[in-house]
N, C-alpha and C positions, 0 to 999 in steps of 0.2 A: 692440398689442391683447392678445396672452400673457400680459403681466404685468399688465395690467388683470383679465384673468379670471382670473389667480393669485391676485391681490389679494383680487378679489370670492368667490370661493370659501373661501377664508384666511379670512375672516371671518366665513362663515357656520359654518364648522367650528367656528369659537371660540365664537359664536353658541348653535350646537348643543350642544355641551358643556355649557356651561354653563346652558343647559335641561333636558337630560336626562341629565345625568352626577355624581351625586353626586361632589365637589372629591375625597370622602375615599376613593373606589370608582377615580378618573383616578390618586389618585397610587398607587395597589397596583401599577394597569397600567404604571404609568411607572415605579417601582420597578423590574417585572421588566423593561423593556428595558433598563434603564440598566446591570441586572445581565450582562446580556446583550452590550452595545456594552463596559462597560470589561473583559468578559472577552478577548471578539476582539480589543481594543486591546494588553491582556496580554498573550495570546498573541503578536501580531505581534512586538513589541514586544524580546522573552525570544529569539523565532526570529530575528530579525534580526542582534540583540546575540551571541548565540554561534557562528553563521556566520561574521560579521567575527573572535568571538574562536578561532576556531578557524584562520583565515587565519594570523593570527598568530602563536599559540602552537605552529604545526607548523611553523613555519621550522627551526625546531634539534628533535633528540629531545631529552628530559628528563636527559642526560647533558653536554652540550655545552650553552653560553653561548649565550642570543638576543640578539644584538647588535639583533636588532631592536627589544628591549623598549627601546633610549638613543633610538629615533626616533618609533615609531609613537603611544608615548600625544602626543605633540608635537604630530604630523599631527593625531590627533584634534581636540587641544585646539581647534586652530588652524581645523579647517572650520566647528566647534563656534562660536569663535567670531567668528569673519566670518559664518555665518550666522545669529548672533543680530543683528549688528549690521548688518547689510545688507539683510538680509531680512525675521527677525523686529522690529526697532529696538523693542523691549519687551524687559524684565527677565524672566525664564523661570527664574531660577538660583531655590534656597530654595524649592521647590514649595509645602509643606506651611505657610511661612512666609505664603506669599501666598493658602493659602485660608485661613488667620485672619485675616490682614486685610481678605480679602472679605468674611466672615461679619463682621466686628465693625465697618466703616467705607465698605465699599461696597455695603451691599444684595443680602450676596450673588450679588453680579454681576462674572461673571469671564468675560473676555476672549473672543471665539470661535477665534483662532487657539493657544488653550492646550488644542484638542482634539487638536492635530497638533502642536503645535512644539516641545511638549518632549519629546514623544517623536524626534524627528530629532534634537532637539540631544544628545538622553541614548545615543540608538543608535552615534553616533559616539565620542562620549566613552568611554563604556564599551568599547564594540568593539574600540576600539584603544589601553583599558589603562589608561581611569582610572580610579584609585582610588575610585570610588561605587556607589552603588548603584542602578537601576531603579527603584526602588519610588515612591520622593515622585515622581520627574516623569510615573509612570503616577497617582499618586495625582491628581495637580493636573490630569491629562487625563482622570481620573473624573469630577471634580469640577467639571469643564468645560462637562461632557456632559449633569450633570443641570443645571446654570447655564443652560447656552443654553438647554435643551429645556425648562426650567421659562421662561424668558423668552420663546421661542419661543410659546411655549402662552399668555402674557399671564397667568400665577399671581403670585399674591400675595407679600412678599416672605418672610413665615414660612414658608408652601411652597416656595419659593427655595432657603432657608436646609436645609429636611429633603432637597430632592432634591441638593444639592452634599454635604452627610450622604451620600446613596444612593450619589454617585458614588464617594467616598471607602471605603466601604465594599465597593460592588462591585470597586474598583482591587485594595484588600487584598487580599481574597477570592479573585479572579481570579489574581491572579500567585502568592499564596503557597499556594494551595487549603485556605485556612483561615478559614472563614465565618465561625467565633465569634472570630477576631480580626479580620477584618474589621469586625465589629460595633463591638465593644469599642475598637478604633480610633478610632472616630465618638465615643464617648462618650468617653472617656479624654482623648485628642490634640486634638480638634478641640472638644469641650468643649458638642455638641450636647444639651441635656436630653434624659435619658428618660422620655417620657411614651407613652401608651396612643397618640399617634398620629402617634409617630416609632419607638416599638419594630417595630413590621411592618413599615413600611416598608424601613426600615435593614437587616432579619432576610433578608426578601425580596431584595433586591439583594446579599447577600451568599452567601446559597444558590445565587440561578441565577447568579451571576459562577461559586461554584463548581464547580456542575454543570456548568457551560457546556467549564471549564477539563477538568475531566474528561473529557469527550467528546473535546475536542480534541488530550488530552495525554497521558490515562491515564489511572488510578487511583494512580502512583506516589509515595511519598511526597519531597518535593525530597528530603530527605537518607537517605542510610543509616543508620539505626541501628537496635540489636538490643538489651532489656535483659537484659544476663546478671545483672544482681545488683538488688533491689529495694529500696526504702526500707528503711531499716534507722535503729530510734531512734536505736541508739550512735553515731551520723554525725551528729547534728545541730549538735555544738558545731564542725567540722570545715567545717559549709554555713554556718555563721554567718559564721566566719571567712573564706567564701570572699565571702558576699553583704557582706562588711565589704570585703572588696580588689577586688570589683567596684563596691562605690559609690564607690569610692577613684579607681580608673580612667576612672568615666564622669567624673565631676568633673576628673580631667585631660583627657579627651576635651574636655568641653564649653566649660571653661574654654580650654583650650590653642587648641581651634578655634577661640573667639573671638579669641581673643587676633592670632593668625597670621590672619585675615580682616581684621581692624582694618589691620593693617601692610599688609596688600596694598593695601588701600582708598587708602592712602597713595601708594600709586603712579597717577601719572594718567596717563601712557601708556599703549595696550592693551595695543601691542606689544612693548613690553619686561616688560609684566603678564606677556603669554602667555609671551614666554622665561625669565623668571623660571623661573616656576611648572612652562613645559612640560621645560626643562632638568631642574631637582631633580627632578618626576617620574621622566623616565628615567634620573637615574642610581638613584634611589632602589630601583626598577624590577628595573634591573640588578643590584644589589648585594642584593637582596631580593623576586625573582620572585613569594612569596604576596602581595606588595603591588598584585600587575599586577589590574585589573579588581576585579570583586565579589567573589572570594577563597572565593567557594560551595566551590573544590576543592579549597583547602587544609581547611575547616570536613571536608567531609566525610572526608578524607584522618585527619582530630584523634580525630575521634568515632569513628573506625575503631580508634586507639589507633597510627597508624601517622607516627611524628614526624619521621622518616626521608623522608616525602615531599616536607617543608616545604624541601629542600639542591638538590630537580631543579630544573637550569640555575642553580644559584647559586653564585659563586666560593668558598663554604666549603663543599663539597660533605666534602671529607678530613676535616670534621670532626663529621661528621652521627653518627659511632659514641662522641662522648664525650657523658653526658651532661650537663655542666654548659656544655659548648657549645650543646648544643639549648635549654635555660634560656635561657642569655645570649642567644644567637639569636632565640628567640621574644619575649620580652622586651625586643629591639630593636625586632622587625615590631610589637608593639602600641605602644613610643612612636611609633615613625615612622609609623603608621598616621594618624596626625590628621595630617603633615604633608603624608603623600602625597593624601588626598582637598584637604584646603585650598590644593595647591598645582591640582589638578584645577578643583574649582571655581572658586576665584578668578581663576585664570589664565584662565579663560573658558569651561572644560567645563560641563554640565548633568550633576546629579547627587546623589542623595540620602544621608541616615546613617546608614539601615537595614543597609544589608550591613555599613560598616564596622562598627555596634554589634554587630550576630551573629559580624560575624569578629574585634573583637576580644575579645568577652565569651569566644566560644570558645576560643582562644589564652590566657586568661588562665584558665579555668579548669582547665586542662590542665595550667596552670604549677602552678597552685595544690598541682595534682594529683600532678604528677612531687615536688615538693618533699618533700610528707605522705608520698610515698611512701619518700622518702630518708632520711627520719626513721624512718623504721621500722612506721606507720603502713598498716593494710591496705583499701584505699578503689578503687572501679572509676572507672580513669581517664577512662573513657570518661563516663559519668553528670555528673563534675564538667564535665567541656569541655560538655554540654552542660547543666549549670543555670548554666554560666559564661554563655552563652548571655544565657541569661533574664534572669540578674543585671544586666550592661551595657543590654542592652536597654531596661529596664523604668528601669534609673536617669537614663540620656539623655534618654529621651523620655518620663517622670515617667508611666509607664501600667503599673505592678504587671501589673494583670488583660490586658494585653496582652501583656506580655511573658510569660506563663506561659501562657496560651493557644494564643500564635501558633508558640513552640519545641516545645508539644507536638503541635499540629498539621504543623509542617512535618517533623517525626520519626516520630510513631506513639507516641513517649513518653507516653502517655497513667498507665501505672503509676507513673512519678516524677513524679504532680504534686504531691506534698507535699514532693519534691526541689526543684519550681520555684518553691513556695511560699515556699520557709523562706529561699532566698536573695532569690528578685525581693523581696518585703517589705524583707530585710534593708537591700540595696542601694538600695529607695530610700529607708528611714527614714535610710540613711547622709548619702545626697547632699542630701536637704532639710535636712539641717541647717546645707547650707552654701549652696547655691542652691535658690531656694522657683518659679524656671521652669525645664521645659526648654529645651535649646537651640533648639527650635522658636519658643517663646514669649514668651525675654526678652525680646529686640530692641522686640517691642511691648508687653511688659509696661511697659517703661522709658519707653516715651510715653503710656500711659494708654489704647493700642488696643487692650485684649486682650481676647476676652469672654471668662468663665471661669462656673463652675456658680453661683455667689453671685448670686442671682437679681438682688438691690439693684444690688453693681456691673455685671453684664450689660446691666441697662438703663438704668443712667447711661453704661456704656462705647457703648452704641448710638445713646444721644441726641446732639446736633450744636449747637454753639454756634448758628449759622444758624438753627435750627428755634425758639430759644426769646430773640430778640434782638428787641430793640424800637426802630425805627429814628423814632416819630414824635413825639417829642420836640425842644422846638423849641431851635436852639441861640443861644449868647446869645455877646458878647465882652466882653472887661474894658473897655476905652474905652465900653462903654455906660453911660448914665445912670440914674436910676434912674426916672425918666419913661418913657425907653425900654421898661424891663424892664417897666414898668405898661402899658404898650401890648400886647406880646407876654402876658403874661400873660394880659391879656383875651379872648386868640386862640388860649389852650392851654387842654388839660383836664385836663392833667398838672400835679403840683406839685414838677419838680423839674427843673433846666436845667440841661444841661452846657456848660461854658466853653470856649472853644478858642479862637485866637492865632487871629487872621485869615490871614495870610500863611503859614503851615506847617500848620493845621488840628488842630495837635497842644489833647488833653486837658491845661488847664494848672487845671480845678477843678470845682465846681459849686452852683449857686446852686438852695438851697431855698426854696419857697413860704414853709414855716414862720417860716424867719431873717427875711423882711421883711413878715411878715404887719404886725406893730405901726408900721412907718413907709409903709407904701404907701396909705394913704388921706391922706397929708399933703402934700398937691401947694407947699409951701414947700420940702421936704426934695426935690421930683424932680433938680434940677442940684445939688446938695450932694454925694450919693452917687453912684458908680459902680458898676459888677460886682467891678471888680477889689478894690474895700471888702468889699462884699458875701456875695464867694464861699469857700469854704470848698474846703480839699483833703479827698477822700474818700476815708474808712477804708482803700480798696482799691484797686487798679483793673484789671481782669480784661484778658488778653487773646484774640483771638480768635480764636486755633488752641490755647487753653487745653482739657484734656479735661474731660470735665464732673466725673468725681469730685472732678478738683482744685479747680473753680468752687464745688461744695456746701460743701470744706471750708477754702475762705474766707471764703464765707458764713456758717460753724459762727463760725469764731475771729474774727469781726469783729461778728457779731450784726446785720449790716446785712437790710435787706430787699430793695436797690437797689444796685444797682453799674456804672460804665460800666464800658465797652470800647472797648479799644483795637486797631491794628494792630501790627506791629511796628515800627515807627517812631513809635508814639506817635499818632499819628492818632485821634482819636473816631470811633468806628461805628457808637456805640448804648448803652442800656440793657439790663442782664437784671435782671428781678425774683426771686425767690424764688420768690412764687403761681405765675408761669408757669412755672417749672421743676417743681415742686409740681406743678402742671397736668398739663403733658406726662410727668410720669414716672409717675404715676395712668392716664393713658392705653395709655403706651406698658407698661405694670406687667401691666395688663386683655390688652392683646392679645401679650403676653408667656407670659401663666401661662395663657392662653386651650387647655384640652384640644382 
């Protein structure tokens, strides 16, 4: 009886609503709880993670070797992931990956257990020292939250698509208490339009995430920093050059991570994935302590100007007072930095590449820094480490205005932002010129999933073979007559027959109305011809897990109006027109660009 009157009530709510609840007035309100639920998630999330890492990293003082760093990211890895596979049995890895593919190919609709799951899976991994970062797997548990609760609610799926925006916005927000990167997040990364009735809402969830975080946390800013020295013109061919060696870096970042992901893929054991990966981790670990977890401590340790902190518990401690050892040394920690999250992630941990891009943008700005300085060159080191920052940041994850935003909010650096400027630009006019997505993005660039600001391809990348496929076409075989074909033709409305093999059902052509317009009133000629006479092979022939941009622009180079489709073994499935693509993309165009 309970859940019958849960039921009946549930519906009268929805009911009510949508009587008396302006759609555009329910989502301000859902806006702010959402801001609200991924700040607490944040919070938890941040408190969890440093408890475990503080379990950890008190085993030895910062003089002595943690022998525990050769075991414990392993242990992570390994609960991490037996409980994806046992538990969760869904993919949770690539957070930020899977709400673009929700937003571009599932109606923005994502999962209910990625309100909780990647946060466990990301608490352990981290906790005990992998190499990533919180942020994507709180993002995708933002993201989650406006998803259900918009699904919950029975909204529509454009309002779907702004509240999993909300969530993502509030996630930012909330963990880094940086509300205008939180925003700009949504628009940059996830690639939401800005319009008049996704800017409030978005603005909204990212203010009470932060407010929220504040109440709960402080007023503190994550990092320490203090500007002793302020923009200065005569620096700017020195930030060029730096946003030139940080677009340099992401581009090995992004490329290297793919690259060492691919090969892991390679391996179809779990088990020897996880020892793979959990092994290299810890010695990597060992051999280079900044690499243990999100590396928040070495970042802030950089920007203090203090290089000498990067040696506590690491076997090259004797050499922390030379300094072209500290070069070489740091300059190790950011190549091995992609090895050691990829060896995290793929081996089975949850985790994002947020922190590694702060921690290595950091690190390289520093370098850049100590260098100029060697040179004789007078520049505050601290300033560089952090528009080194910005630079990596912004070139990874192809977001300028996020990456200058979110470094100056999580500092207070508000007076060098024409410091964060001149590099985040640089760095990423670098990297486009060699990769046109981020590491987020390509993956589905490369199959045609991606929705991105281009309103055209946005909504061909939204449209679905499925939606615009014509199944009622009558099909004909070559051993037909042409009697036959006069028979069925009289029982179609259609002027155009696709052919296929009777025993295999495969597309072997297709017979046009037009071709036997002049012999089919000639009932002498019906047992003379066949189909297999008859039919002709066509221009094209589409398949149907084909994306639609690539569909339009076989359509462009063939000039056809009609084309079948096939499966992947060649099977017929149907026809797609032109008009009805025409159709549907005028439709789905209107409730696209719809204010």
């Amino acid at each position: 009886m309970m859940p019958e009157k849960i039921s009946k009530w549930y519906k009268m709510l929805i009911v009510w609503r949508v009587e008396h609840v302006k759609l555009q007035h329910f989502v301000l309100f859902l806006s702010l709880l959402i801001g609200v639920l991924c700040a607490v998630a944040a919070f938890l999330l941040k408190e969890s993670i440093h408890f475990l890492q503080n379990l950890v990293t008190n085993i030895a003082n910062k003089n002595s070797l943690n022998y525990g760093y050769l075991v414990f990211p392993s242990i992570g890895i390994l609960i991490t992931s037996l409980f994806v596979r046992y538990i969760v049995r869904d993919d949770i890895s690539h957070g930020v990956t899977r709400i673009l593919y929700a937003i571009s190919q599932r109606k923005s609709i994502i999962k209910l257990h990625n309100v909780w799951t990647s946060m466990v899976g990301s608490l352990f991994t981290i906790g005990l020292g992998g190499s990533v970062g919180a942020e994507a797997p709180i993002v995708l548990t933002g993201s989650a939250i406006g998803s259900n609760l918009g699904k919950l609610l029975k909204l529509d799926q454009k309002t779907l698509m702004l509240l999993v925006g909300c969530g993502a916005s509030g996630a930012i927000a909330g963990i880094f208490k940086a509300p205008i990167a939180g925003f700009v997040f949504t628009l940059e990364v996830l690639m939401i339009d800005m319009t008049m009735t996704s800017i409030v809402p978005l603005l909204i969830s990212a203010v009470t995430a932060t407010a929220t975080t504040y109440i709960l946390t402080g007023k503190e800013f994550m990092f320490d920093f203090f500007v002793r020295q302020s923009f200065a013109v005569d620096r700017i061919p020195y930030l060029l050059l730096l946003g030139i060696v940080c677009g340099l870096v992401s581009l090995y970042f992004t490329r290297g991570m793919n690259f060492l992901e691919t090969q892991f893929r390679k391996v179809k054991n779990p088990m020897f994935k996880w020892a793979l990966g959990g092994t290299t981790l810890g010695l990597l670990i060992f051999i280079f302590p900044p690499l243990y977890g999100e590396g928040y401590t070495t970042v802030n340790e950089l920007l203090a100007g203090n290089a000498t902190a990067v040696f506590d518990r690491s076997p090259f401690q004797a050499a922390m007072g030379n300094e072209f050892m500290v070069i070489f040394y740091l300059t190790l920690i950011v190549l091995l930095k992609i090895v050691a999250s990829t060896c995290t992630t793929s081996g089975g941990g949850v985790g994002g590449i947020f922190a590694p891009s702060l921690f290595a943008g950091c690190i390289t700005g520093f370098i850049v820094a100590k260098i100029l300085i060697m040179c004789g060159v007078s520049i505050p080191i601290s300033n560089f480490a952090l528009a080194g920052m910005t630079g990596v940041m912004s070139a990874v994850m192809h977001a300028p205005l996020m990456g200058i935003f979110l470094v100056a909010e999580l500092t207070g650096g508000y007076d060098l932002l024409m410091t964060l400027m001149v590099v985040s630009v640089t760095a990423y006019v670098t990297i486009i010129f060699f990769e046109p997505h981020s590491l987020y993005a390509m993956r589905l660039a490369a199959k045609g999933e991606l929705l991105t600001h281009h309103k055209d391809k946005a909504v061909l990348t939204l449209m679905k073979m499925e939606n615009v496929l014509e199944t009622d076409l009558k099909v004909v075989f070559p051993e037909m007559t042409l009697g036959d074909f006069v028979k069925i033709i009289s029982e179609s409305y259609r002027n155009i027959f696709p052919v296929e093999e009777k025993a295999s059902g495969r597309l072997i052509g297709v017979v046009s109305l037009d071709e036997v317009r002049n012999i089919m009133f000639r009932p002498e000629l019906y047992k003379r011809f066949t189909i297999k006479e008859l039919m002709n092979y066509p221009p094209a022939i589409l398949n149907n897990e084909m994306p639609m941009e690539k569909v339009m622009q076989i359509f462009e180079d063939t000039g056809a109006w009609n084309l079948p489709v096939t499966d992947s073994k060649g099977r017929y499935v149907g026809f797609v027109s032109k008009s009805k693509i025409f159709n549907s993309y005028r439709n789905m165009l209107v409730n696209f660009s719809d204010e």
